[in-house]
C-alpha positions as CSV (number, residue, x, y, z in Angstrom):
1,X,-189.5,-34.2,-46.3
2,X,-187.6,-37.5,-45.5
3,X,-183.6,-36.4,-43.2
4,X,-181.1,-38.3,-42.7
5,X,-179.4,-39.3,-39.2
6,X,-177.0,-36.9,-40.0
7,X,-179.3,-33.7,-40.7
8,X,-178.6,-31.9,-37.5
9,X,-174.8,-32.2,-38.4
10,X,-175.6,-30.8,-41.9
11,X,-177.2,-27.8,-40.0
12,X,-174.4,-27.4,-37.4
13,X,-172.1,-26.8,-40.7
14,X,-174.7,-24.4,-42.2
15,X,-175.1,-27.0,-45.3
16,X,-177.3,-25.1,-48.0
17,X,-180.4,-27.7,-47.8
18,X,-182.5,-28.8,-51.0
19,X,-184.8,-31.4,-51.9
20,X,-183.2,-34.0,-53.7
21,X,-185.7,-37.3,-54.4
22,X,-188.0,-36.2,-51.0
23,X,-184.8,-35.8,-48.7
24,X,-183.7,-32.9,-47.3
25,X,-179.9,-32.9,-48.3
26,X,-176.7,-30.6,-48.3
27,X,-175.6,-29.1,-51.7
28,X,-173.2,-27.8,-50.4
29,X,-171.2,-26.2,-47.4
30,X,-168.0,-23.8,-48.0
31,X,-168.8,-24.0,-52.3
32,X,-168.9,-26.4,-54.5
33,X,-165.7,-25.6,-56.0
34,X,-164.0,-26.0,-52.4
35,X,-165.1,-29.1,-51.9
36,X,-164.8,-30.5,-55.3
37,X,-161.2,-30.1,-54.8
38,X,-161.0,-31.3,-51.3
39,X,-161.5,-34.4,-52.9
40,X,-159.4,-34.7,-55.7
41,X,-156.6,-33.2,-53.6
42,X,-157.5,-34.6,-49.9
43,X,-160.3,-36.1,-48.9
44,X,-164.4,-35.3,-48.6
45,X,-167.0,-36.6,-46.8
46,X,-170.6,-37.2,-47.9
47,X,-173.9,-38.1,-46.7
48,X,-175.3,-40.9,-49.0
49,X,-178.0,-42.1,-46.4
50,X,-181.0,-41.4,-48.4
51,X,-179.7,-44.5,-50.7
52,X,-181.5,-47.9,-50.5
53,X,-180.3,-50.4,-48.7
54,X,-181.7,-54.2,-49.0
55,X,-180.4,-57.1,-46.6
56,X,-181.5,-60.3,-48.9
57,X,-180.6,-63.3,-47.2
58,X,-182.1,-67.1,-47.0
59,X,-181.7,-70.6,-49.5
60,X,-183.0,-68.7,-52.7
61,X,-181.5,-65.2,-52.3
62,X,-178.3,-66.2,-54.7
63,X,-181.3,-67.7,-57.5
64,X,-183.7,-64.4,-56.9
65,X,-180.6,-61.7,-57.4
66,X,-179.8,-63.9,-60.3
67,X,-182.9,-63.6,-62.1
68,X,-184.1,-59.6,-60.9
69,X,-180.2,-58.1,-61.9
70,X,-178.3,-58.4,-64.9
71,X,-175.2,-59.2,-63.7
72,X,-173.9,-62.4,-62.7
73,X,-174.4,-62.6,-58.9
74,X,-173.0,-66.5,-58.8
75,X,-169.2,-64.9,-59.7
76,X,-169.4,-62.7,-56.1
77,X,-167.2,-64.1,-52.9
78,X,-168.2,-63.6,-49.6
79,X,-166.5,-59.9,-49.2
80,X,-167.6,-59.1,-52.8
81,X,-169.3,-56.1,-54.7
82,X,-170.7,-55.7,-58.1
83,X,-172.4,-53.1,-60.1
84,X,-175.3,-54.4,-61.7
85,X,-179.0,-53.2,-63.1
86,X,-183.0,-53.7,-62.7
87,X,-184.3,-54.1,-65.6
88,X,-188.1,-54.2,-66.7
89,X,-189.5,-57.2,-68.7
90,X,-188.9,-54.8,-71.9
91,X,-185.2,-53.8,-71.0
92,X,-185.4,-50.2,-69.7
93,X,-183.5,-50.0,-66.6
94,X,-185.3,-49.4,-63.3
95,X,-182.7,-48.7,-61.7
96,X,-178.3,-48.8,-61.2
97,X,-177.5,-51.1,-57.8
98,X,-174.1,-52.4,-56.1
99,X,-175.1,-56.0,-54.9
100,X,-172.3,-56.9,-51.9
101,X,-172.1,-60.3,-51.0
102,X,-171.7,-60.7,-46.9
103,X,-172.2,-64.0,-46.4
104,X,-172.8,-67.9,-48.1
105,X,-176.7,-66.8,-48.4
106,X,-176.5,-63.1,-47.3
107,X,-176.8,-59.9,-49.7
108,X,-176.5,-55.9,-48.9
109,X,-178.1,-54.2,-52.3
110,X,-177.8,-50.5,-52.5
111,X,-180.0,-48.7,-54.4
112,X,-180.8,-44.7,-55.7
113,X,-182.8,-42.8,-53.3
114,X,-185.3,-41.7,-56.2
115,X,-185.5,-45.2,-56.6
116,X,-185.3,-46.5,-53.0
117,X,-189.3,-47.1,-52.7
118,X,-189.9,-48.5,-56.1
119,X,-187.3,-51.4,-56.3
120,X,-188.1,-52.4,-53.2
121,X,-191.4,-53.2,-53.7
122,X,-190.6,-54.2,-57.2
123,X,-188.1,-57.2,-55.3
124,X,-191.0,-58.0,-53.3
125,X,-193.0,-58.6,-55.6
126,X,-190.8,-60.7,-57.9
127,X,-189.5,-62.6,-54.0
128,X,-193.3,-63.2,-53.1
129,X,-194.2,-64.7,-56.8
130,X,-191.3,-66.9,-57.5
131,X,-188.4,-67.1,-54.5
132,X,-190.6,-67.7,-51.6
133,X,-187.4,-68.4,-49.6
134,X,-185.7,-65.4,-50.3
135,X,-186.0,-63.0,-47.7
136,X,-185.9,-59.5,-48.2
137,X,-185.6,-56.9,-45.0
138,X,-185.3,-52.8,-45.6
139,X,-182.5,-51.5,-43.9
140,X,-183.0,-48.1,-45.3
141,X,-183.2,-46.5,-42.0
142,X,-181.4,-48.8,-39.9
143,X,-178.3,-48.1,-41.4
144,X,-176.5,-45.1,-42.1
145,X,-174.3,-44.6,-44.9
146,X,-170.9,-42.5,-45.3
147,X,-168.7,-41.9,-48.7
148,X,-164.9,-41.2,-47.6
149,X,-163.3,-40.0,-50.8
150,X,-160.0,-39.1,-52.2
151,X,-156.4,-39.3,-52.1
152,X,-156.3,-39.3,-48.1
153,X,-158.8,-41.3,-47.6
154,X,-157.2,-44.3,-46.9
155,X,-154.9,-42.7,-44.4
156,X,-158.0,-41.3,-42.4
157,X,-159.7,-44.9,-42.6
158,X,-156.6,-45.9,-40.6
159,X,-156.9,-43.2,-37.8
160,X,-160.4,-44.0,-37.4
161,X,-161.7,-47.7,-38.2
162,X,-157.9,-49.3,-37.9
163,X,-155.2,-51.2,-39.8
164,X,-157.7,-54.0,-41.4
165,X,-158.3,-51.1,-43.7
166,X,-155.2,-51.9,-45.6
167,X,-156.6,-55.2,-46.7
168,X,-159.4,-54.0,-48.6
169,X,-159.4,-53.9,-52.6
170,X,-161.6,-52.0,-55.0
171,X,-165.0,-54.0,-55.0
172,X,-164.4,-55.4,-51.6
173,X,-166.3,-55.0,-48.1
174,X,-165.7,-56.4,-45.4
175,X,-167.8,-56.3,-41.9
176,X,-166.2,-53.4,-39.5
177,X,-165.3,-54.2,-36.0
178,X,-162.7,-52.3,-34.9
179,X,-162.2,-49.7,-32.6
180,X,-165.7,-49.3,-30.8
181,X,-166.7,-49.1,-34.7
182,X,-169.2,-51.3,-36.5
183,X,-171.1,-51.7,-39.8
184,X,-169.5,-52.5,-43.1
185,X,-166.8,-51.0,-45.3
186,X,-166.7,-51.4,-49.1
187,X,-163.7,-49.7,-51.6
188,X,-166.7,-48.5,-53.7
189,X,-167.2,-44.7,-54.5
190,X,-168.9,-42.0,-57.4
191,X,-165.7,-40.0,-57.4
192,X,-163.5,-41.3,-59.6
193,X,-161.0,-41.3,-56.4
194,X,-159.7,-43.9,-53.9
195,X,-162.5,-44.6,-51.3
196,X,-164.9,-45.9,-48.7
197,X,-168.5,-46.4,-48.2
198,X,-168.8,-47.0,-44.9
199,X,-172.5,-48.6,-43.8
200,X,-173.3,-48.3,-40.1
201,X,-175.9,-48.5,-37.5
202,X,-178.1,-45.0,-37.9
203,X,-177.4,-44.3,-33.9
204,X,-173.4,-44.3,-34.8
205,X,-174.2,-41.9,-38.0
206,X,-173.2,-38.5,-35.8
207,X,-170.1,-39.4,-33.7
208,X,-168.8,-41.5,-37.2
209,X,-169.1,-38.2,-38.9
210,X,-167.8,-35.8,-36.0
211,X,-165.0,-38.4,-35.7
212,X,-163.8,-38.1,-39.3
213,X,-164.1,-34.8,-39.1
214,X,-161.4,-34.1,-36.2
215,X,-159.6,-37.1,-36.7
216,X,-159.2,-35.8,-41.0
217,X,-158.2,-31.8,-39.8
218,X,-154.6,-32.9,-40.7
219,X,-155.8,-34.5,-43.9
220,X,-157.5,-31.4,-45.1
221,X,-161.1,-33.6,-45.4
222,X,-164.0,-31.6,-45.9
223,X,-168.3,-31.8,-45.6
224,X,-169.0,-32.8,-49.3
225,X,-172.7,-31.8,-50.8
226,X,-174.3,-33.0,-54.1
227,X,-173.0,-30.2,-55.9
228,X,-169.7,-31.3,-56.0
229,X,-170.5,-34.9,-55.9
230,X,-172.4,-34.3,-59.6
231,X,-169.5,-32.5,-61.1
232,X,-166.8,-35.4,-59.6
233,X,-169.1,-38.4,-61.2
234,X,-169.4,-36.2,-64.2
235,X,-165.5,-35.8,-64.5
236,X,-165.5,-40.0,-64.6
237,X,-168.5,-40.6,-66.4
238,X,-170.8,-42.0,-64.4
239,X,-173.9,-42.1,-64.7
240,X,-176.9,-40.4,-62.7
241,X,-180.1,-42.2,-63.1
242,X,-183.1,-39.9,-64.1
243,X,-180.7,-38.1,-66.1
244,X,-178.5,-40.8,-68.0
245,X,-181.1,-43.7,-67.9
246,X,-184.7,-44.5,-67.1
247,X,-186.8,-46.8,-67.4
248,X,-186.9,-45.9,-71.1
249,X,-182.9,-47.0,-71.6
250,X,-181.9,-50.2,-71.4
251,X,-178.0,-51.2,-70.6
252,X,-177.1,-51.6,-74.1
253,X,-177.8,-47.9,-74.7
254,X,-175.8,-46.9,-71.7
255,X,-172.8,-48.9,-73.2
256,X,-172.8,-51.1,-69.9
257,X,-173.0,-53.9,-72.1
258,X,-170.3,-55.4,-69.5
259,X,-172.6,-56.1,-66.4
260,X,-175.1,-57.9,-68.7
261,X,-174.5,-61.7,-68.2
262,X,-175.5,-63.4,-71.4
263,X,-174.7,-66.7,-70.5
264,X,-175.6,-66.7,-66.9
265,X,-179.6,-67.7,-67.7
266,X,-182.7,-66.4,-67.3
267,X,-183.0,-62.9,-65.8
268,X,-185.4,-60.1,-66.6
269,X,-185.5,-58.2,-69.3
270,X,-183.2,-61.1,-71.4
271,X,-185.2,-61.6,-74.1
272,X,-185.9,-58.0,-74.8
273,X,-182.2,-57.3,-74.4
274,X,-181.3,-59.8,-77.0
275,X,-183.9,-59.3,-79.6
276,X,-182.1,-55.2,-79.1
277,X,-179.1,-56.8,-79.7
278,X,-179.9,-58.6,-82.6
279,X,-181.8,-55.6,-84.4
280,X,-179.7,-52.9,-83.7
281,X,-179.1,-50.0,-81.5
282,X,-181.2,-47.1,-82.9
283,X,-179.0,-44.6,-80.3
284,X,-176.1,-44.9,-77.8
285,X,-174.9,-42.6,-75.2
286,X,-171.6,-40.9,-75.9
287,X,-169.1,-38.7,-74.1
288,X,-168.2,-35.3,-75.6
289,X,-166.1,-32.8,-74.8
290,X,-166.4,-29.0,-76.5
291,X,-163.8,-27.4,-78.3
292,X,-164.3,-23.9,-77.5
293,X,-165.7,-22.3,-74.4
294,X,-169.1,-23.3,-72.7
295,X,-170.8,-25.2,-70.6
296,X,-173.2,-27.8,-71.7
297,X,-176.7,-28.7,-69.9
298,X,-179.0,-31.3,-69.3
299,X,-181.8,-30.7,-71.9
300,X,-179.4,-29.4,-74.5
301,X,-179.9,-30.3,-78.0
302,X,-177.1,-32.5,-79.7
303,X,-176.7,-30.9,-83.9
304,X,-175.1,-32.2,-86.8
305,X,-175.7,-30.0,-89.8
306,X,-178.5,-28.1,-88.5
307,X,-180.9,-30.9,-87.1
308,X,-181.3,-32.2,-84.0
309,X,-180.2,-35.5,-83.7
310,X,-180.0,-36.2,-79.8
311,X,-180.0,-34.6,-76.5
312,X,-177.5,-33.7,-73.5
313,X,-178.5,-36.1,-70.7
314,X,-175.5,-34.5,-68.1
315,X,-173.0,-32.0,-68.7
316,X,-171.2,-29.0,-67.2
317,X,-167.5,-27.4,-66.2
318,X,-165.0,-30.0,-65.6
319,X,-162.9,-27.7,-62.8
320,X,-160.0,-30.1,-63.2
321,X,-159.8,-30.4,-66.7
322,X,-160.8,-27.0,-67.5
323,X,-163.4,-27.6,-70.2
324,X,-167.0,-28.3,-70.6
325,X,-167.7,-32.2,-70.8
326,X,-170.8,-34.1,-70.8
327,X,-172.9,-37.2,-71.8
328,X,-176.1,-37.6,-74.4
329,X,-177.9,-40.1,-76.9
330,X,-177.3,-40.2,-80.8
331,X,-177.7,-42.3,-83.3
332,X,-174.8,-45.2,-83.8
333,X,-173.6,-43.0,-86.9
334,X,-172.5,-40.0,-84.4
335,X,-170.9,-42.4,-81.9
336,X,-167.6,-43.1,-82.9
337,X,-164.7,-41.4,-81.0
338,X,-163.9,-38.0,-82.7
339,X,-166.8,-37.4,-84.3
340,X,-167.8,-34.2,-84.2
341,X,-171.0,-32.5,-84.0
342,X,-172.4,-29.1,-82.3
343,X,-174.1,-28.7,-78.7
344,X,-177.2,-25.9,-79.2
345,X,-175.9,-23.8,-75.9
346,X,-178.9,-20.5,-75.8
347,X,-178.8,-20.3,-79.5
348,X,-175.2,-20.6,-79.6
349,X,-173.9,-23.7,-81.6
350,X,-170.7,-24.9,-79.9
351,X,-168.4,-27.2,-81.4
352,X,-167.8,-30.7,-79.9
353,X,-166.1,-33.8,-80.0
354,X,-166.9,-37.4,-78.8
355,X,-164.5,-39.0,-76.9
356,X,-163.7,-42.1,-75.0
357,X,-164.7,-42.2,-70.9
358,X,-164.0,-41.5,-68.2
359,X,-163.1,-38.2,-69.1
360,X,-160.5,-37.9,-66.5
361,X,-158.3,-40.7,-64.4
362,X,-156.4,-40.2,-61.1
363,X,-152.8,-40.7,-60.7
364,X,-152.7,-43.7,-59.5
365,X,-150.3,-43.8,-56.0
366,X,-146.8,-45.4,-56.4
């Protein structure tokens, strides 16, 4: 089983360890509960190197992200992110990535870790067939990567990286050197919350992660497993790929019509994504909250007037909000805010209610 730098860290702090995509990771250390609200009160920390990450550099890299991600990659500034898709030639979605732009002709693309393997050889192969001076290096386990998230986060960022902190806006990053520190720093995050990802050399991983630590003891920040990390994406609806989307979804299903660029040219999976367009969505994913007590589960049957008519592709507890949320597919007809319809809980049909995401927004700081 793959670890990352940080595994002996995780073991220091008697992490409970499971197998998540081949990589031995935390799900959690005090509870998840405790940590879930360490971040939406203070700040968390979590270990997100087991994601992908793809330098692309060279004349064609700008033309090759173009054409292999939906979004429009020409609109990025140096210091730029964007949340964008891989799409197959028939529009299901290979995976979710955030393409940062680092330089005129240099890219950092992160990807899942249950996709890590797949869509870098998939960008190999399109690079090899078409964009011969694109060049495409895996920095998977050069670099390390770090989520600082929550309302102190930014004051922790200060202690530890320094004051250039304060310059950086949501879907920024901007290259770390500061303070004996190195890497980048992006305003990105799966929390719903204020935040860093912070990518750094591998070797720097452990004393990053101790120095947080200590330097965050006044900031009440906390070790933050994938327990807690589900339940704060759920709270803002984001999605989790192999539950939410696969290869069988395409954007359009996933309402992320938004980081599709019609009119930016070819890219993959265009045609099919238009001709979807054109005919019709035959089922769209919706959020729902229930209007009685329960929690709702991946693999859950979605019922309107006995029949099944879709499935629940993530839900559970929202500990903030006190009420079982989640995410599934139904037809068009069921996807209008308020409509109701049942979620088949054991036997149990509970009554619930589609509503607009995220399900829950932070107070935004004065």
């Amino acid at each position: 089983m793959n670890e990352t730098p940080l595994i002996q860290a995780h073991r220091a702090q008697k992490a409970k360890l499971v197998d998540f995509a081949g990589w031995l990771m935390p799900i959690h250390y005090t509870g998840v509960l405790d940590e879930y609200h360490a971040v939406r009160q203070a700040v968390g920390l979590f270990d997100v190197s087991h994601m992908g990450r793809f330098h692309v550099s060279g004349s064609q890299a700008e033309d090759f992200l173009q054409w292999i991600s939906t979004n429009d990659v020409s609109q990025l500034e140096i210091g730029q992110a964007q949340y964008s898709m891989v799409c197959r030639e028939d529009g299901g979605i290979l995976d979710d990535i955030f393409v940062y732009k680092t330089g005129a002709t240099q890219f950092l693309v992160c990807a899942n870790a249950s996709n890590r393997e797949k869509i870098l050889q998939w960008f190999r192969d399109h690079q090899s067939h078409a964009f011969p001076k694109a060049i495409i290096r895996d920095d998977s386990s050069r670099l390390a990567q770090i989520a600082i998230q929550g309302p102190a986060s930014p004051a922790l960022m200060r202690k530890v990286v320094g004051p250039d902190v304060e310059r950086l806006k949501p879907r920024r990053v901007y290259e770390v050197n500061e303070n004996g520190w190195t890497g980048f720093l992006s305003r990105t995050g799966y929390t719903g919350e204020i935040g860093y990802e912070w990518y750094l050399p591998a070797g720097e991983a452990q004393r990053a992660w101790e120095t947080l630590l200590e330097r965050g003891a006044d900031d009440g920040v906390k070790p933050v497993g994938l327990g807690a990390r589900d339940l704060l994406r759920l709270d803002v609806g984001y999605l989790l790929y192999g539950n939410d989307m696969d290869e069988e979804v395409s954007p359009l299903e996933t309402n992320a019509q938004w980081i599709v660029a019609w009119g930016k040219g070819e890219f993959q999976g265009k045609t099919a994504l238009l001709k979807q367009q054109e005919n019709g969505l035959t089922r769209q994913l919706v959020g729902f909250e229930l209007m009685e007590r329960g929690i709702p589960r991946h693999g859950m049957a979605i019922v309107v007037d006995g029949q099944s008519v879709g499935v629940v592709t993530s839900g559970n507890f929202s500990p903030v909000l006190q009420q079982g949320i989640g995410m599934g597919y139904v037809p068009p007809a069921f996807s209008q805010e308020g409509t109701r319809f049942h979620i088949d809980i054991r036997g149990k049909l509970v009554d619930a209610q589609v509503v607009t995401l995220p399900f829950y927004k932070r107070k935004k700081s004065k």
